[in-house]
Residue frames relative to the residue before (quaternion, step in Angstrom):
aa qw qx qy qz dx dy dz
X 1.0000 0.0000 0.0000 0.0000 0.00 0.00 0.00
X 0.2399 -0.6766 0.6772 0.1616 3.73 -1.20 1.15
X 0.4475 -0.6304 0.6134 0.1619 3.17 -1.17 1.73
X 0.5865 -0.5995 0.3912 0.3790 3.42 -1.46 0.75
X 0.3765 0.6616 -0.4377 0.4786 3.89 0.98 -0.59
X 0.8306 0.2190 -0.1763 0.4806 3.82 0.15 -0.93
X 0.4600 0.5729 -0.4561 0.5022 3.58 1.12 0.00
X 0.8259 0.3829 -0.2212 0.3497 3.45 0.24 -0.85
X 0.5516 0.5441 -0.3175 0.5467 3.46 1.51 -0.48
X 0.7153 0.3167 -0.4342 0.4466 3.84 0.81 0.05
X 0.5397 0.5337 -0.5106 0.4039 3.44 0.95 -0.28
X 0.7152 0.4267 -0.3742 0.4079 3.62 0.36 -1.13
X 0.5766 0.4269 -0.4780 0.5068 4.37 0.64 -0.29
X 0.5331 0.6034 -0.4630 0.3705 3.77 0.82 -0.96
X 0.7737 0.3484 -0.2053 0.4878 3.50 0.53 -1.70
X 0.5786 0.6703 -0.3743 0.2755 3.64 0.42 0.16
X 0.7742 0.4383 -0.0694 0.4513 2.61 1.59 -1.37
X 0.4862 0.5183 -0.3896 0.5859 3.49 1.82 -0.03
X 0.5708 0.5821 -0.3893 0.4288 3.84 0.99 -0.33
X 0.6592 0.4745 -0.2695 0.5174 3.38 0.70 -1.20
X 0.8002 0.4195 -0.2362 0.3577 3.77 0.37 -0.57
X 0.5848 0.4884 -0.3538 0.5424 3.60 1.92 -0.22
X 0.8054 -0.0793 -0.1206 0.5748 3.26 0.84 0.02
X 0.5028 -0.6975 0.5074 0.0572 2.74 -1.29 1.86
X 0.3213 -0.5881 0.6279 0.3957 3.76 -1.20 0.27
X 0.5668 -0.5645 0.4537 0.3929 3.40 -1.81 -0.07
X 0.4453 -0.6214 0.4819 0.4281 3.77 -0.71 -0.12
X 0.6303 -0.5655 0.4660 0.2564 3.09 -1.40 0.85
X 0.1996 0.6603 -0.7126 0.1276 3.23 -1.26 1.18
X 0.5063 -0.6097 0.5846 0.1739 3.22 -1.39 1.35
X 0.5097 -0.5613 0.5204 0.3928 3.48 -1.27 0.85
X 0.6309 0.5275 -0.4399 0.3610 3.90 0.33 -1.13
X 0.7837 0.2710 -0.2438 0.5028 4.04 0.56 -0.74
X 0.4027 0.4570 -0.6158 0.4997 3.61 0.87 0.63
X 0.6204 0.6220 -0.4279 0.2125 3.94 0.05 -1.15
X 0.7092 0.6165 -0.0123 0.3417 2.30 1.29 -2.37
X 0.5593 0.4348 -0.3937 0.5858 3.80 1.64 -0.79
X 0.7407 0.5126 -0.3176 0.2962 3.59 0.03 -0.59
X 0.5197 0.4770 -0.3976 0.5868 3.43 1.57 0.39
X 0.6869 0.5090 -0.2436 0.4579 3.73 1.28 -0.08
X 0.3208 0.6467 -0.5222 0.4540 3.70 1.48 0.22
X 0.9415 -0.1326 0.2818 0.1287 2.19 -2.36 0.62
X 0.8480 0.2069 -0.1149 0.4742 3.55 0.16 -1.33
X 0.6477 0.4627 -0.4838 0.3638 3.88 0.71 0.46
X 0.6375 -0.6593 0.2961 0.2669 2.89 -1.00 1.06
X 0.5516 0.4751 -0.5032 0.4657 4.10 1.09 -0.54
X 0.7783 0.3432 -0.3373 0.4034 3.94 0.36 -0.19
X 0.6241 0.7164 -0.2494 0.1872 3.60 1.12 -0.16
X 0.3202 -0.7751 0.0644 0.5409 3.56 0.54 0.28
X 0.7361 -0.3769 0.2082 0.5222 3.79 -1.16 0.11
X 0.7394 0.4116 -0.3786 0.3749 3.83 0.37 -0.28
X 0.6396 0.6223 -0.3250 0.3130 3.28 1.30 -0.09
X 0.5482 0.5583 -0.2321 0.5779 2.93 1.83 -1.13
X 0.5586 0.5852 -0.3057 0.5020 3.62 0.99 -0.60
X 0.7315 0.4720 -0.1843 0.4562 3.66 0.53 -0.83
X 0.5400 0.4271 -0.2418 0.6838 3.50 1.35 -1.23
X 0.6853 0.4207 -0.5008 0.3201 3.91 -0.31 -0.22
X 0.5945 0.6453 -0.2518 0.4083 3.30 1.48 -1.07
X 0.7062 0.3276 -0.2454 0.5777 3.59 0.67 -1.00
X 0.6207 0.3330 -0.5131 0.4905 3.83 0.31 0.16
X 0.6862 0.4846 -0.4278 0.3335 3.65 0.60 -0.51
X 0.6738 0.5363 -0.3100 0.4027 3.27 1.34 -0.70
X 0.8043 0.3411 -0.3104 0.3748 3.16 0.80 -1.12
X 0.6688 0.4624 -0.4606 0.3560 3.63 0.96 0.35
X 0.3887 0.5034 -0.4723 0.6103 3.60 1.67 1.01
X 0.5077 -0.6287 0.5310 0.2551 3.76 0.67 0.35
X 0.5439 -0.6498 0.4318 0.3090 3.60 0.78 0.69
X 0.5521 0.5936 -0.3942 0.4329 3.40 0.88 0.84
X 0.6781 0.5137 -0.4461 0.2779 3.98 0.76 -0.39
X 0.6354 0.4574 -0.4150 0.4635 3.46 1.10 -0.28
X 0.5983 0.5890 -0.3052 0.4493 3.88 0.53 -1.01
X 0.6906 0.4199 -0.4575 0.3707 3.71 -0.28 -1.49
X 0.7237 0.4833 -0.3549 0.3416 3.87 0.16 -1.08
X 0.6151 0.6082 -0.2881 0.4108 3.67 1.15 -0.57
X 0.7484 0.4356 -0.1285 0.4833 3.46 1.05 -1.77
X 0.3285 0.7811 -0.2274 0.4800 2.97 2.10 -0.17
X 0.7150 0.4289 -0.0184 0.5518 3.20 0.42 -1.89
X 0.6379 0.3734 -0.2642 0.6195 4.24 0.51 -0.87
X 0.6481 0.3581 -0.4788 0.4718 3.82 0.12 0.46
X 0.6828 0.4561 -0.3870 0.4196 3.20 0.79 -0.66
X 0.5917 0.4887 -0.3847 0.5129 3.56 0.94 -0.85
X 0.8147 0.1801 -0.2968 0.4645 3.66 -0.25 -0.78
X 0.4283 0.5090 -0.5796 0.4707 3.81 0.50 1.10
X 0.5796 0.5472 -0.2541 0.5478 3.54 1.32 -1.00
X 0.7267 0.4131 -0.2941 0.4634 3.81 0.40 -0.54
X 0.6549 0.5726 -0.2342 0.4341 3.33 1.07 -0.89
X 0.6029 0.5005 -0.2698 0.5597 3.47 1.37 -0.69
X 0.5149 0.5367 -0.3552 0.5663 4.16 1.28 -1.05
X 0.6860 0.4635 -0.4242 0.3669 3.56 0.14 -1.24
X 0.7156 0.4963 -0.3833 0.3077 3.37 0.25 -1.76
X 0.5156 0.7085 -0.3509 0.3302 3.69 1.11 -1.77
X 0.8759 0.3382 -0.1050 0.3277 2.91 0.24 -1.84
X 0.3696 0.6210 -0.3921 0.5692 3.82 1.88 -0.80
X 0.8485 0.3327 -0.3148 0.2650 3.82 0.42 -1.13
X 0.3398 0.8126 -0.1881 0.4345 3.04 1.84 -0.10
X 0.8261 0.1888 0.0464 0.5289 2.74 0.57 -1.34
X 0.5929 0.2976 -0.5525 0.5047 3.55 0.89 0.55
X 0.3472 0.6525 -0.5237 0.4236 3.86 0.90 0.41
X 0.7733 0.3445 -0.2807 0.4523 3.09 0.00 -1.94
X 0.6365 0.5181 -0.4540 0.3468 4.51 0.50 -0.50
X 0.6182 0.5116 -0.3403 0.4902 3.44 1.11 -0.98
X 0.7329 0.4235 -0.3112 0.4320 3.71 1.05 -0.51
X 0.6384 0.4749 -0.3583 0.4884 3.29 1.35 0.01
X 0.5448 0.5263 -0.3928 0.5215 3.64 0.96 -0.37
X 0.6153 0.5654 -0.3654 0.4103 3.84 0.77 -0.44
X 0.6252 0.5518 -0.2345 0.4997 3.34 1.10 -1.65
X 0.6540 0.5215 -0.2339 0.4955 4.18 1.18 -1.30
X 0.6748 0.2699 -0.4036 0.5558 3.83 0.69 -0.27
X 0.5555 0.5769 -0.5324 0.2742 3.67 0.37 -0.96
X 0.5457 0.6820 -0.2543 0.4153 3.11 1.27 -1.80
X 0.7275 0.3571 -0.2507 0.5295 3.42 -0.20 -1.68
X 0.6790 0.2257 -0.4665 0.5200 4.20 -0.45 -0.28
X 0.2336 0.7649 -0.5147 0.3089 3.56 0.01 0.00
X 0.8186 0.3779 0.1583 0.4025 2.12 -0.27 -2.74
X 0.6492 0.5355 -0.2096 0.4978 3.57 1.29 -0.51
X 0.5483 -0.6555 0.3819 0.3520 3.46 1.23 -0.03
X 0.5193 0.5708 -0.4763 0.4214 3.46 1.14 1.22
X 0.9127 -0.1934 0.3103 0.1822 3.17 -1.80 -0.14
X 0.2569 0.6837 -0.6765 -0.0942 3.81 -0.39 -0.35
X 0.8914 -0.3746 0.1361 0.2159 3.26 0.27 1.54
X 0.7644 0.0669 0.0038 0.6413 3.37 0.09 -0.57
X 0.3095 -0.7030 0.6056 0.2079 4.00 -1.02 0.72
X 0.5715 0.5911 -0.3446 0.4530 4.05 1.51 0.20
X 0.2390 -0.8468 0.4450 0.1668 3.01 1.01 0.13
X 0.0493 -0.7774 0.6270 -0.0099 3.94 1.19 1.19
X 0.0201 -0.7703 0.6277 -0.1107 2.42 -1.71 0.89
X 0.0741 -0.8829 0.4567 0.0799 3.84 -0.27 0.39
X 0.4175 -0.7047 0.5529 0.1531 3.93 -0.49 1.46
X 0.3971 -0.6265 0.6165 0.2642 3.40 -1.14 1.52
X 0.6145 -0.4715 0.5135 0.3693 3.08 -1.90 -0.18
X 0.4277 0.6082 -0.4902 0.4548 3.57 0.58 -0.17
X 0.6867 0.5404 -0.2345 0.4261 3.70 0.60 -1.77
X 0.7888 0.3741 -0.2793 0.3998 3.74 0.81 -1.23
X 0.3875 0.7265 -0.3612 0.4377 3.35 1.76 -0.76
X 0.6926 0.3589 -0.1955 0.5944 3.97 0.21 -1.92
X 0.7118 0.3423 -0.5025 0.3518 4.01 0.02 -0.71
X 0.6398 0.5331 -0.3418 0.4355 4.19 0.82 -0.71
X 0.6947 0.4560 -0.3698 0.4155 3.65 0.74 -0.56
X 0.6980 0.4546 -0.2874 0.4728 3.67 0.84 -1.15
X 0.5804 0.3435 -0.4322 0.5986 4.13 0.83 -0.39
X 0.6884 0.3696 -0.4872 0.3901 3.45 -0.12 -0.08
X 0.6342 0.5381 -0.3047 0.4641 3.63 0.73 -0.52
X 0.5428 0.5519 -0.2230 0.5924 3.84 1.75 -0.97
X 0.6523 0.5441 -0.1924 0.4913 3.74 0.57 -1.33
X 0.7501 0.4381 -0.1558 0.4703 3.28 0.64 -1.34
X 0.6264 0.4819 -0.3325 0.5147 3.42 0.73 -0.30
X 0.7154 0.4268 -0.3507 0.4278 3.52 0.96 -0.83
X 0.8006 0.4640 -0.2762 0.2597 3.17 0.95 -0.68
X 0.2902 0.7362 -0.4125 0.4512 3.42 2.03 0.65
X 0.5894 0.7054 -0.1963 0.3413 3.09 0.97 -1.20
X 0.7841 0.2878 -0.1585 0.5265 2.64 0.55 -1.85
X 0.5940 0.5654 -0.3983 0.4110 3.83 0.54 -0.96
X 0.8413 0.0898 -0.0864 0.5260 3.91 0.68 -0.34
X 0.0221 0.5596 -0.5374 0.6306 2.78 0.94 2.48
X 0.9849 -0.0137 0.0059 0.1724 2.36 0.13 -2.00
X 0.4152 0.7087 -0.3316 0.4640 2.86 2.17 0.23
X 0.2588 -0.5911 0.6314 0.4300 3.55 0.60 -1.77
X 0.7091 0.5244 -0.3020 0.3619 3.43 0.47 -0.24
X 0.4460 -0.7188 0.4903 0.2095 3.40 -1.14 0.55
X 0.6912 0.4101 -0.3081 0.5091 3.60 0.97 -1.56
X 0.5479 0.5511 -0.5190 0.3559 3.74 1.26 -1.10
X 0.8814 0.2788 -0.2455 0.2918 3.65 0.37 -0.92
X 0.5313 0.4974 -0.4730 0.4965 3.41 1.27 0.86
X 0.4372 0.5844 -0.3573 0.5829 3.47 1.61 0.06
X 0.7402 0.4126 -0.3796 0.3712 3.55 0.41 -0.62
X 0.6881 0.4115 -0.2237 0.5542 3.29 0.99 -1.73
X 0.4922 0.5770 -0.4555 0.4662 3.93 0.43 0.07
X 0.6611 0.5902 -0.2583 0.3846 3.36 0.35 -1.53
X 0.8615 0.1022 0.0498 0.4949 3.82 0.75 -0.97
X 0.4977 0.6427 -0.4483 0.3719 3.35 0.89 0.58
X 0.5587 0.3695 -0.4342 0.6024 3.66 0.99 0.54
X 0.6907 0.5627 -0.3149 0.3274 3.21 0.52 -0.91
X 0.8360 0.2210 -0.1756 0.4706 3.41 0.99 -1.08
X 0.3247 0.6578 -0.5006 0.4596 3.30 1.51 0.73
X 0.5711 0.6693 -0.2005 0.4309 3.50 1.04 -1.58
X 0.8012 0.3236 -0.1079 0.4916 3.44 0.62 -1.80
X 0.5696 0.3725 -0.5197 0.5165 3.94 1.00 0.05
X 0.5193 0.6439 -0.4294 0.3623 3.43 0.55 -0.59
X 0.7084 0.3886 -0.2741 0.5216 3.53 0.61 -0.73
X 0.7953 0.3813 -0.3188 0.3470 3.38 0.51 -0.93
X 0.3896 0.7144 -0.2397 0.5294 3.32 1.46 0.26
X 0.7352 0.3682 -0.1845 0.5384 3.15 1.15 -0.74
X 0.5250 0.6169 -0.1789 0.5583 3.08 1.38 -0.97
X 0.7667 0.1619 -0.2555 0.5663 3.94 0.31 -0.55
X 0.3659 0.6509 -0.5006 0.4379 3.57 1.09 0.50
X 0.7203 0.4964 -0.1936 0.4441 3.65 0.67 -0.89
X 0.6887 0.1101 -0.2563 0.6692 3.65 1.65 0.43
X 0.4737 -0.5629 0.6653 0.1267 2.84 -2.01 1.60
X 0.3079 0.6647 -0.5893 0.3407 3.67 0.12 0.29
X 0.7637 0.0875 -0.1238 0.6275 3.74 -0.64 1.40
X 0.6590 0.4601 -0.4318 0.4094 3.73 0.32 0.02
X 0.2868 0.7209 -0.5907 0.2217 3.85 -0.55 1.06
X 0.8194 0.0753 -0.3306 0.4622 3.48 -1.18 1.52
X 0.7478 -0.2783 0.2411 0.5525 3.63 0.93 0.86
X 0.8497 0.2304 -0.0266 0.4735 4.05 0.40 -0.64
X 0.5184 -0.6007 0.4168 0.4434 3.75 -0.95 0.76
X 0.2077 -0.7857 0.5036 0.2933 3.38 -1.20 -0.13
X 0.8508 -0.1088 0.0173 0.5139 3.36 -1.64 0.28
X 0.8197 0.4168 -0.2190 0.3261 3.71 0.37 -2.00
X 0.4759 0.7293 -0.2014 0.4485 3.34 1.51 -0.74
X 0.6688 0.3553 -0.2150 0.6167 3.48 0.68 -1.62
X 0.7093 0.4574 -0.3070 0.4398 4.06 0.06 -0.95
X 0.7463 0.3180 -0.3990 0.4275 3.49 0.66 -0.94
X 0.3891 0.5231 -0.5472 0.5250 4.53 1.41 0.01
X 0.7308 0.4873 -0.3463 0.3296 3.45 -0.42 -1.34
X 0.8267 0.1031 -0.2392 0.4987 3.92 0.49 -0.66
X 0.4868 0.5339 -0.5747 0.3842 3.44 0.83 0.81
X 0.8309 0.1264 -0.3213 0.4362 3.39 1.10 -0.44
X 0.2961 0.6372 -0.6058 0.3733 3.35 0.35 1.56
X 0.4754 0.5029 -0.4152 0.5905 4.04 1.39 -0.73
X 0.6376 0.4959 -0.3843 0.4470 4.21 0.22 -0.62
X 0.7525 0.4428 -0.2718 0.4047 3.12 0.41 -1.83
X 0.8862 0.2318 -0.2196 0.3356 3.80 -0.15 -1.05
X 0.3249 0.5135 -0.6034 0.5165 3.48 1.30 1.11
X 0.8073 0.3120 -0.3134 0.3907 3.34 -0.06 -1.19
X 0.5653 0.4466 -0.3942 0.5707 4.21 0.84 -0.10
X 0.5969 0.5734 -0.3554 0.4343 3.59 0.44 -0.08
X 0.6218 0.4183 -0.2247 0.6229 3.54 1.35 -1.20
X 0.5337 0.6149 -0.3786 0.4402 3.39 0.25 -1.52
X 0.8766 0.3852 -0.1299 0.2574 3.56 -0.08 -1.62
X 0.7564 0.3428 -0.2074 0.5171 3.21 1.63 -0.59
X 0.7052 0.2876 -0.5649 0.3175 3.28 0.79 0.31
X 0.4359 0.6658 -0.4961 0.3473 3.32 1.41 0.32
X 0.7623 0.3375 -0.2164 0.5081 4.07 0.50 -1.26
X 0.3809 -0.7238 0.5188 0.2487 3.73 1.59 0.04
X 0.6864 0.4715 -0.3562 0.4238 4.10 1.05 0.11
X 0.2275 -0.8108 0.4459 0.3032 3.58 0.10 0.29
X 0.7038 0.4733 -0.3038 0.4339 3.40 1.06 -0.18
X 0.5383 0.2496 -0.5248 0.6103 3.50 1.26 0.78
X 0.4819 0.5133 -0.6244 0.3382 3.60 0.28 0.28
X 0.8316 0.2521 -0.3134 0.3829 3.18 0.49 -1.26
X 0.7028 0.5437 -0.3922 0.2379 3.19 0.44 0.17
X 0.4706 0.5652 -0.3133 0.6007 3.33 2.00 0.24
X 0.5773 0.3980 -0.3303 0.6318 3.76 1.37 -0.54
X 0.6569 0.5129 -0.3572 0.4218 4.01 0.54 -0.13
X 0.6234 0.4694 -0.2585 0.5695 3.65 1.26 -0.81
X 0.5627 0.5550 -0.4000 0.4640 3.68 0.83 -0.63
X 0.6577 0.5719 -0.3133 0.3771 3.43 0.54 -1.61
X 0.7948 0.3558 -0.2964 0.3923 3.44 0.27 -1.19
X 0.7132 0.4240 -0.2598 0.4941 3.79 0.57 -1.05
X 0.6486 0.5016 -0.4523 0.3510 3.62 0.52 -0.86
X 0.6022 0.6721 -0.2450 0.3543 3.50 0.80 -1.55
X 0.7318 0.3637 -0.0604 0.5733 3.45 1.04 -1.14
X 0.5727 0.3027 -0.4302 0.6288 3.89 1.12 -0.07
X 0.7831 0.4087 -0.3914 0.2580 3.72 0.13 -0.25
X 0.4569 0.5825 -0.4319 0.5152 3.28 1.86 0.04
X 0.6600 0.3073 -0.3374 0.5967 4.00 0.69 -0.17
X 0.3317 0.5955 -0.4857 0.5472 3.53 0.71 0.79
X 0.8422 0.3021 -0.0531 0.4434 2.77 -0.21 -1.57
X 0.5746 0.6070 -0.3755 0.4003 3.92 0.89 -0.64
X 0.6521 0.5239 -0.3044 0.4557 3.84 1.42 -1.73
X 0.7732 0.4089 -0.3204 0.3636 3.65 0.65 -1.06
X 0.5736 0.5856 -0.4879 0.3000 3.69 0.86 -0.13
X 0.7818 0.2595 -0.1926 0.5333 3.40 1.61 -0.17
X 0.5992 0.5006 -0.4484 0.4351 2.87 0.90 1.90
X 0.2899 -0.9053 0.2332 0.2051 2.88 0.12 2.34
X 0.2420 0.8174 -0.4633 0.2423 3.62 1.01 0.14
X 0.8974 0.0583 0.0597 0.4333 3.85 -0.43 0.82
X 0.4098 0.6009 -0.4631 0.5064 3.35 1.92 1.00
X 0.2232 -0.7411 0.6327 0.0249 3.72 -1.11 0.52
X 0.1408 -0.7248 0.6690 0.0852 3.83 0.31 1.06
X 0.4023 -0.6128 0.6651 0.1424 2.96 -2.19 1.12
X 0.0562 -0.8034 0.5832 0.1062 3.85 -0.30 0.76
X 0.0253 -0.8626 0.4895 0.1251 3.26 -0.72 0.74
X 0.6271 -0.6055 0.4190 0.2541 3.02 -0.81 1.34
X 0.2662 0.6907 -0.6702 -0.0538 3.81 -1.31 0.30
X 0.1274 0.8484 -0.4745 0.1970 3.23 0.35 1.24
């Protein structure tokens, strides 16, 4: 038998111990290591992660450069570019109120024209591209050259002599009409209704014949080593060439291919 003395001493530990367990105490924590956690949140930087602290360095770094070390060198750079465009624009604005003012000229010239005026000059000047003098020097030399095979092995007997001869100077005097072509290109002298005339074409043809039958004269004699077939292959040239290059010269004045007309403006 439990005496009542011990009956009651377990009830009262019984109820203690449901007391103690509905309501916990807090744990101890000193005030000095509470401070001390609260310098370790979240928002200082020795616990934060590496891009943050990275990001915060940036905006203090910037904003105590006045928000100006990273920018000035850019806004820098975009003036220069749209100073650079602005200079293209004008160029090309000036360009192109040129090229209207030159096209409104070309539209009236046009329109009196068509009305039964002038375009200035009654010579119709004109000036031959280089293309044009280029195709006229290759094909007489290719014409020339053929004749002078002929003649050179006539009068030699010899084939290589006369592919030696016409070999010898067929760049060369392609080259050298070329130039002189250009060269009487730079005067309108003999040039009337659009095309050289007669005196023109005759006075080319025997200016370069004085060129041609020196240099076929040399060419020929130190090649056949005889001066009398030289000169007599430079003597057969003279007469026929002189007179095949005046009808040369007669077909292309009336072939409009590679002429450039001077209009002149009287506005």
């Amino acid at each position: 038998m439990i005496s009542l003395p011990t009956l009651i001493t377990l009830a009262c530990s019984v109820s203690n111990g449901y007391a103690f367990q509905t309501a916990p105490s807090a744990p101890y924590r000193p005030a000095s290591l509470s401070h001390r956690a609260e310098t370790f949140l979240p928002n200082s930087s020795s616990i934060a992660p590496k891009n943050s602290r990275n990001q915060s360095l940036l905006r203090i770094a910037t904003t105590a450069n006045g928000d100006k070390a990273p920018n000035d060198a850019m806004i820098r750079q975009i003036d220069q570019k749209i100073q650079n465009y602005e200079k293209k624009q004008e160029k090309y604005l000036s360009k192109l109120e040129s090229a209207k003012a030159e096209l409104e000229k070309f539209k009236e010239t046009k329109q009196r024209y068509l009305q039964g005026d002038s375009l200035g000059s009654d010579t119709a000047s004109f000036s031959e591209t280089t293309a044009r003098s280029l195709v006229k020097s290759m094909m007489w030399r290719v014409i020339a050259g053929s004749v002078t095979f002929f003649t050179s092995l006539r009068f030699s007997g010899n084939i290589s002599t006369a592919l030696s001869i016409v070999g010898s100077d067929f760049f060369s005097k392609a080259a050298t009409m070329f130039i002189g072509e250009r060269l009487m290109n730079k005067s309108q002298a003999g040039r009337k209704g659009g095309a050289d005339d007669v005196g023109r074409s005759l006075a080319k043809a025997l200016l370069w014949r004085l060129f041609a039958i020196a240099n076929t004269l040399t060419m020929s004699w130190l090649i056949a080593k005889d001066l009398s077939i030289a000169s007599k292959i430079a003597g057969s040239d003279a007469v026929f060439k002189t007179g095949l290059m005046f009808v040369y010269e007669r077909v292309w004045a009336k072939i409009e291919w590679g002429k450039e007309y001077i209009i002149e403006f009287s506005i």
